[in-house]
C-alpha positions, -999 to +999 in steps of 0.1 A: -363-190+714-369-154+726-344-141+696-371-160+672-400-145+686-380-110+682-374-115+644-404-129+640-418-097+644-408-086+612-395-114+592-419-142+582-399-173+603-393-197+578-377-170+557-355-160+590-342-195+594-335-194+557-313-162+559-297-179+595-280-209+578-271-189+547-251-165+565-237-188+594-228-212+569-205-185+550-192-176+585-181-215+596-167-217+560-147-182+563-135-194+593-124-226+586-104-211+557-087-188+578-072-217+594-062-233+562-085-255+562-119-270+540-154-282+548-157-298+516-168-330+522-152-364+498-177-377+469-185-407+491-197-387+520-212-361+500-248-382+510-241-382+549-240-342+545-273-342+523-290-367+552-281-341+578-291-309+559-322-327+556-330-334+593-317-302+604-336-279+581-371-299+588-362-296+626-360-257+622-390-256+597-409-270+627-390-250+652-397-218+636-429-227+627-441-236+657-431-204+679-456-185+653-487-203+674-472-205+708-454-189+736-418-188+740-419-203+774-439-235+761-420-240+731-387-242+749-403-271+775-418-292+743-384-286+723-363-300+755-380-331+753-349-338+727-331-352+752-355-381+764-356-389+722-316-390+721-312-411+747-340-436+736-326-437+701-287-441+712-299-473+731-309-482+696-288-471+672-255-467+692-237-493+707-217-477+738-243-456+745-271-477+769-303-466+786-296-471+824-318-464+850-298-441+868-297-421+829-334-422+829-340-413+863-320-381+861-337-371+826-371-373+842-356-356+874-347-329+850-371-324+829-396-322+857-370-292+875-379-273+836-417-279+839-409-268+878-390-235+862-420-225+839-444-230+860-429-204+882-437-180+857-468-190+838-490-165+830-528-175+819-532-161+786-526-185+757-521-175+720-555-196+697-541-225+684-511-229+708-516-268+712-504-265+673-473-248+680-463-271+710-467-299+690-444-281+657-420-281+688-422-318+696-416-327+661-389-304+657-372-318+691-374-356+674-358-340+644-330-327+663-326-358+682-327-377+647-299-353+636-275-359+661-277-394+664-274-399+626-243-373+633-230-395+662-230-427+637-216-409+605-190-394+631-176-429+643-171-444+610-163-419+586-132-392+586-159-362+590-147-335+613-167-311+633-166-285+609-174-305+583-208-319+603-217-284+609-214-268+575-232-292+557-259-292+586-258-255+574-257-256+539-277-285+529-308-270+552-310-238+527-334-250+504-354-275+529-358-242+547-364-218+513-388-248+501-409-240+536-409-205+532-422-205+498-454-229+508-462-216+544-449-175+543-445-164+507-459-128+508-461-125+543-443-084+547-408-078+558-401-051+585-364-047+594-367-031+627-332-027+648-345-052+672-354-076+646-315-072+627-304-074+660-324-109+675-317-123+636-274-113+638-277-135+677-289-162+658-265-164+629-238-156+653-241-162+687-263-193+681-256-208+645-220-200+642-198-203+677-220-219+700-226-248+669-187-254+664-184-262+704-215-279+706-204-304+671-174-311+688-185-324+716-209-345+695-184-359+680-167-360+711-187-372+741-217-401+745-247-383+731-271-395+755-247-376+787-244-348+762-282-342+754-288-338+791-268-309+796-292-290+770-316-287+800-293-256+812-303-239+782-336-226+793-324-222+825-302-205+821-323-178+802-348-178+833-321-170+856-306-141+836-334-128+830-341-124+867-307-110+874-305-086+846-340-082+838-359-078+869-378-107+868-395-126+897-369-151+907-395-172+933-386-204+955-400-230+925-374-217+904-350-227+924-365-261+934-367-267+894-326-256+892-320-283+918-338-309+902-319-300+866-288-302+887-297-338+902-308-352+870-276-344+851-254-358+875-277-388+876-274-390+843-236-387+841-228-415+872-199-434+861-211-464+832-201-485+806-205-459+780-189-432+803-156-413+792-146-395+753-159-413+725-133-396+696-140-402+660-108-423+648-104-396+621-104-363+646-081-371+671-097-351+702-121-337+677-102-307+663-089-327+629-094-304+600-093-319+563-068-301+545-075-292+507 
């Protein structure tokens, strides 16, 4: 989130996320080649990848969207309500994946240790218009929820690998992405400041390239619902560096709001009926790649 306020600096955002899921998509497909294999998708799942390019692109129109009206600190709190939507919607849609109270209980444990974390470090001045960006983030937390249950489902029927998920996630978000930056940012100025090439090369990277591959394969991997809750590190993890590396007040709420992130995830992950590797049939351990 702090790389998108960077770029947003001097790249109008939707055009940012456009550029993002151009270049990481050449960079899964390069890679994947250089281990001989393809993220071409059959003619008969050629519509699962169009679904997901579709959900992923809106959630990033919204995501990127929204940090343009608020702060980066509130953004990150509404976008991590994703979890509480994946695990309501795997009760649903999934069938080895249940709501227990012991899974909602640590949700709500953790996302109250986030609000805790933030609230550490709030300060009082709000951008005009910042309700609008925390909501952009809301809807673009349902959106990612929507794409990785709709990824989860695909994943246990179809012969789809990981890097087949992610590419067309990638690929088929381009012009969902190009469409939003042609209504909402067309002639809005490009500056391409070394801190702006720099926060936009994390995100195609660090963010849209390696951390995507490890984070599809556990998708297709583990329950989503035990997943999703692990995604509460994320902004904790940026709190905590940058305290350590950045000189950053570090005070005793903080830390309460670590311990109740801690207690909700392993609340979450007690022992269940849905507990344990859910592997797609088709990716043995998840690591299947479709030869040409």
């Amino acid at each position: 989130m702090v790389s998108i306020k960077l770029s947003n600096q001097g790249m109008p955002p939707m055009l940012a996320a456009t550029v993002r899921s151009s270049l990481a998509a050449f960079f899964v497909w390069g890679f994947v080649r250089l281990q001989g294999g393809s993220v071409r998708l059959e003619r008969q799942d050629l519509r699962h990848g169009l679904v997901i390019g579709a959900l992923f692109g809106l959630d990033f129109l919204f995501l990127y969207w929204g940090t343009s009206y608020t702060v980066a600190s509130r953004a990150v709190v509404h976008l991590y309500t994703h979890p509480f939507w994946v695990a309501i919607g795997a009760h649903f849609v999934l069938d080895d994946d249940r709501l227990t109270p012991s899974k909602l209980s640590g949700l709500l444990l953790a996302f109250a240790g986030l609000v805790a974390v933030f609230r550490s470090g709030t300060g009082t001045g709000l951008p005009p218009g910042y309700w609008l960006g925390d909501l952009l983030e809301v809807v673009a937390a349902l959106f990612w929820g929507a794409t990785t249950l709709y990824i989860k489902r695909v994943a246990a029927r179809r012969p789809i690998t990981h890097y087949q998920t992610l590419f067309a996630q990638l690929f088929y978000s381009i012009p969902v992405l190009a469409a939003g930056w042609l209504l909402l940012d067309w002639g809005r100025p490009v500056r391409l400041t070394a801190t702006v090439l720099a926060a936009l090369g994390y995100q195609c990277l660090a963010v849209a390239t390696f951390s995507y591959i490890l984070w599809f394969w556990m998708i297709h991997t583990y329950p989503v619902s035990r997943l999703a809750a692990f995604t509460f590190l994320a902004p904790i993890f940026g709190v905590l560096l940058g305290g350590l590396l950045m000189g950053d007040p570090l005070p005793f709420l903080l830390w309460l709001g670590v311990g109740c992130v801690a207690g909700g995830i392993y609340l979450v992950n007690l022992p269940g009926k849905d507990q344990g590797p859910a592997t797609s049939p088709s990716s043995p351990g998840g690591e299947r790649i479709q030869e040409e």
